[in-house]
KOLVEXLO-260928 format. One record per residue (C-alpha): residue number from 1; residue in three letters; x, y, z. Coordinates in steps of 0.001 Angstrom, whole numbers. Layout:
% residues N
NODE num residu u v w
NODE NUM ALA X Y Z
...
% end
This chain:
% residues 49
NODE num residu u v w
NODE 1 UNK 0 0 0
NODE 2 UNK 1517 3746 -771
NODE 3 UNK 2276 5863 1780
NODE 4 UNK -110 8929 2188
NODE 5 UNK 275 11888 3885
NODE 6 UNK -2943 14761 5092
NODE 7 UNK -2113 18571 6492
NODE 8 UNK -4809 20031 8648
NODE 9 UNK -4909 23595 7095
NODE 10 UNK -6375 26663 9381
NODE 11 UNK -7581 30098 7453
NODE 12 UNK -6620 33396 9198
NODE 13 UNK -10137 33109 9975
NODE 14 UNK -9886 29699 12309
NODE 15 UNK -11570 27839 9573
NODE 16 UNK -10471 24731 8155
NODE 17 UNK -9492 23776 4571
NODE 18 UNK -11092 20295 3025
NODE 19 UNK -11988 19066 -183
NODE 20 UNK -15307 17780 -1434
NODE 21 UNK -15143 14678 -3489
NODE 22 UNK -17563 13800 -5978
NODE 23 UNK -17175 10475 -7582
NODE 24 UNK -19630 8474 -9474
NODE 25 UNK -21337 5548 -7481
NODE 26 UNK -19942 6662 -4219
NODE 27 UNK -21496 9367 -2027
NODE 28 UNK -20244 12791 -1763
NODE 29 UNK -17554 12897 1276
NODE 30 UNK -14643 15288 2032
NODE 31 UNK -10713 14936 2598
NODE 32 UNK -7586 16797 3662
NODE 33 UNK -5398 18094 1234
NODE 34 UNK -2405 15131 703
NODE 35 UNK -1233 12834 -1312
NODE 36 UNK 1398 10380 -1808
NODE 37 UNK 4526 10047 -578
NODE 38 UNK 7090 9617 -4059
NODE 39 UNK 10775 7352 -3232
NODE 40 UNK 12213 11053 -4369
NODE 41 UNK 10778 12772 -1533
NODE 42 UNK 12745 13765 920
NODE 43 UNK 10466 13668 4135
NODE 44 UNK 6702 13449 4434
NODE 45 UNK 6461 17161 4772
NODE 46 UNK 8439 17612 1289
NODE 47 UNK 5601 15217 184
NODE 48 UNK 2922 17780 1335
NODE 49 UNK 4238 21012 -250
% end
């Protein structure tokens, strides 16, 4: 399984930043901005920017 990371991301405004996912067949449900960790990243955190 590939490694994954998330970042909890807070507005100047004490809000928080997710993403609504819309796929077909599958009900509408929300994330945290991520992704996959590549062999060429250096850390998780390179991974996120």
């Amino acid at each position: 399984m590939k490694e994954r990371v998330r970042a909890v991301l807070l507005t100047e405004n004490n809000t928080m930043l997710a993403i609504r996912r819309n796929r077909p067949g599958i009900p509408v449900y929300w994330v945290l901005p991520g992704g996959g960790v590549e062999p060429s990243d250096e850390s998780r955190e390179t991974a996120l920017h």
